[in-house]
Every structure is written in structure tokens, then in C-alpha cells.
N, C-alpha and C positions, 0 to 999 in steps of 0.2 A: 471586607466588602467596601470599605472606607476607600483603602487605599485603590481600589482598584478603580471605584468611581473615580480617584484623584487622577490615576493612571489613563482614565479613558478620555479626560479632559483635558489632559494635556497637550494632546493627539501628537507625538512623537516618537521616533523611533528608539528612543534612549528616555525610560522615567529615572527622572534625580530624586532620590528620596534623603531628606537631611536627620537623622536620629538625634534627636537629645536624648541623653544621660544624664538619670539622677541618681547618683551614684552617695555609699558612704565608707568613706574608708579611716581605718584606725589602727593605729599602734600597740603591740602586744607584746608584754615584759613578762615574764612565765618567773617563779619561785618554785624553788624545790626544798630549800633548807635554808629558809631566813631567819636570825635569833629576832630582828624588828617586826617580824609579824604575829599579829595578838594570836596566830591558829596555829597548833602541832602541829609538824611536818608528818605525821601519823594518817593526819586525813587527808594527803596527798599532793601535790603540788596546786599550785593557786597562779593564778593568772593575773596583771591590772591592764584594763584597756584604755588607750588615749586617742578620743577621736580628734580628726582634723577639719576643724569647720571650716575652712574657706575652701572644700575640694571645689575644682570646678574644670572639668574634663571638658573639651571642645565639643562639639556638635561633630559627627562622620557623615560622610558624604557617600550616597549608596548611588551606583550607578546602575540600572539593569536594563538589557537589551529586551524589545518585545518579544521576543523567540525566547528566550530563557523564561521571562515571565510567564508566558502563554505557557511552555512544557512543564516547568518545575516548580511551580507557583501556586498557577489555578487551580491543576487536578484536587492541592488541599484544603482548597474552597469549598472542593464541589461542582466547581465549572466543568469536569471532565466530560459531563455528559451534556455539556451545551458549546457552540460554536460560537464564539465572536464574533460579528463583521462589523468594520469601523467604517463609517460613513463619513463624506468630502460635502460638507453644506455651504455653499455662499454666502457669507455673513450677510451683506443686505439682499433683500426682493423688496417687491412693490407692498405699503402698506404695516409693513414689521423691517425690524435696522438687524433681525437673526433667525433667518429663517431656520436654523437648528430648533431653537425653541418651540417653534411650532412643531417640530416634528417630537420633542420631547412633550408636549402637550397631549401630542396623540398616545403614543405609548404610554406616559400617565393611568391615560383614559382606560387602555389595557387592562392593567396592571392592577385599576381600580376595578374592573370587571362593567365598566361602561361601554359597551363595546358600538355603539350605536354614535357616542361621542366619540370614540376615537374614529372611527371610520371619517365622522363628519368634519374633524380635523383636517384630517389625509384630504380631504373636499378643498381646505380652507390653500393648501400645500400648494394642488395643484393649479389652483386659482390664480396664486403667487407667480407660478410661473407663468401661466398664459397675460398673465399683462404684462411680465415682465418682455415675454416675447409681440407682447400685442397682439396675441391670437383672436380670432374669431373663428364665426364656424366656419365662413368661406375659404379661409386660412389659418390652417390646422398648427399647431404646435410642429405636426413632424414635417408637413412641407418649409415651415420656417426653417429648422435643421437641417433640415435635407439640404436649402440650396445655402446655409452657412456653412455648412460641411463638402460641400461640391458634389452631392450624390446624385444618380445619374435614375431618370424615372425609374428604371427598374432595379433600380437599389433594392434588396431583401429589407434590410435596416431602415427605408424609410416604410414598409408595410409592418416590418414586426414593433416598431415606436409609435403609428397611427395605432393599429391592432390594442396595444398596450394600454396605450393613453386613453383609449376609448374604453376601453373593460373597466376599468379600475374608475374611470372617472365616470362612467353610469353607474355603475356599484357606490362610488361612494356619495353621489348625490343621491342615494337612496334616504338616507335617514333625514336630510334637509326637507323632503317632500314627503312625508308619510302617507299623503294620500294616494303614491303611485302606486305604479306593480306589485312593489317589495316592500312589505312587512318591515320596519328598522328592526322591530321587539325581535326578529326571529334571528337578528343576526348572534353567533354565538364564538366563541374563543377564537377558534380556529381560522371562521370568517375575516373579525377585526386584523390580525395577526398578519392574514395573508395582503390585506389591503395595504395594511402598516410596510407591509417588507415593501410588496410592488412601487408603494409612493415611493420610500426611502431608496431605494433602486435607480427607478427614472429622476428621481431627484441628482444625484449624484452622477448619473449618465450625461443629464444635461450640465452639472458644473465641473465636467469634466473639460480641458482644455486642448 
């Protein structure tokens, strides 16, 4: 699990992994019929071992492609029955110099079974971007997009990124406001989880280039 975190961090198509060796090796002179040794040759041959103290074997150099690690690797984890997806974060936004970590924040939150905290993460997420874009309400995150991207009013993509941004981000201002509609205490696994992926998604959507 070590390695795989190390793996997930590294975010490339190629994990270098370097192995050290602690290795001990020694030299072995076998007797079978010595008149110098104090034991009859009766109780069988006798062995003397000479270890060598300065072994010092180099470090190896492991190269493995994501596709071999993913098929041949995981399944002895345990990961066989769980899906990866590697997520594309923008190291700065407005307010935090990694906006990855916020998103690890939120998943923490998960993970700890706070699930009301992580949601309010994914709040914190989308927040990041809308100053990033200067959003307000009269101008929405996806009309910003829309006319960076050149989409044309009846773009599908600019209704299904409003649609989007709007669910996930009334959902997840729910637990900041307790006194609204939505209950935070009722939110449960499944709920946080689903917010967690959506942010992580439109996150990634928008630093995409």
C-alpha cells in the first residue's frame, strides 16, 4: 500500500522504484577427512564459514509501466475489486499554492467517516475555482467556459457543466448551513463519496487544457 501511494504520487506513466539490498554472503570450505580436525570423520563431514564484511551490492533499478502495475500488481493488493482514477489538479488556485490537497482533505474526511466534513471540503474546492474564474451568480462558472472554449449558446456541454456545478454545489453548501433544507447529520457514505467524485471530475474537467 506504501508503494502504491508512492506510485500514485508520482503521477507518471513509468514508476522507478530503487531496491536496496541487505544482503550476507560467505565462504564455505567443507571437510570430510581432516587428521587437523579435534572431530572423527565418523560424525561426518563438517563445514567452516568465512563471512565477508564489506559485501555491498548496488541499489537496482525497477522500472514498471502503469498497465503492468494496474493488471499484475494490484489484484495482489486487493485493489481487484476497486477502480483507480488518477486525477489532473492545478497546483495553484485562489487562497491555497495545491489545490490537490484540498481535495485530499476532503477524502480524508471520508475515509474518517466525517462525511458532512468532507462534503464541506468539496464546498471549499468549488469555491477555489469560482474566484479563480471570477464567477458570480450573474456569471456562472459555465458561461465563463463556454465562451473560453468557443461554445456556441446551445452547446449540450455548456447545460450539462451549469446542471453540474449547480447540483453538487447546492449539495455541498448543505452542511455549511445546517439550518437549510438538508439535514448535514443525514448525509451518509454513499452521499459524501458521490460529491467527492463529482468535485474531483469537474475539477479536473476545468484544468483540463
Amino acid at each position: 500500500e506504501d508503494i502504491e501511494a508512492r506510485r500514485h504520487a508520482a503521477n507518471s506513466g513509468v514508476f522507478t522504484m530503487w531496491l536496496k539490498f541487505d544482503v550476507a554472503v560467505a565462504g564455505l570450505r567443507s571437510h570430510n577427512n581432516d587428521n587437523q580436525l579435534p572431530w572423527n570423520p565418523q560424525f561426518g563431514t563438517i563445514s567452516e564459514v568465512f563471512p565477508f564484511w564489506a559485501t555491498q551490492p548496488q541499489p537496482l533499478q525497477v522500472n514498471i509501466e502503469q498497465s503492468s502495475w494496474v493488471i499484475n500488481v494490484l489484484p495482489g493488493l486487493g485493489y481487484d475489486q476497486l477502480r483507480l482514477v488518477e486525477l489532473n489538479f492545478p497546483p495553484p488556485l485562489p487562497d491555497r499554492n495545491n489545490s490537490a490537497r484540498q481535495f485530499d482533505s476532503a477524502r480524508r474526511a471520508l475515509d474518517e467517516r466525517r462525511y458532512g466534513d468532507c462534503i464541506d471540503k468539496c464546498r471549499g474546492l468549488l469555491n477555489m475555482w469560482e474566484k479563480q474564474y471570477g464567477a458570480t451568480k450573474e456569471r456562472r462558472v459555465a458561461q465563463i467556459v463556454a465562451e473560453e472554449r468557443g461554445w456556441q449558446e446551445n452547446d449540450v456541454r455548456r447545460q450539462l457543466l451549469d446542471s453540474l456545478w449547480k447540483e453538487v454545489g447546492d449539495i455541498a453548501n448543505a452542511p455549511h448551513h445546517p439550518e437549510g433544507d438538508v439535514d448535514a447529520e443525514l448525509f451518509e457514505k454513499r452521499d459524501a463519496r458521490l460529491v467527492l467524485l463529482l468535485t474531483a471530475a469537474l475539477s479536473e474537467y476545468l484544468n483540463e487544457d
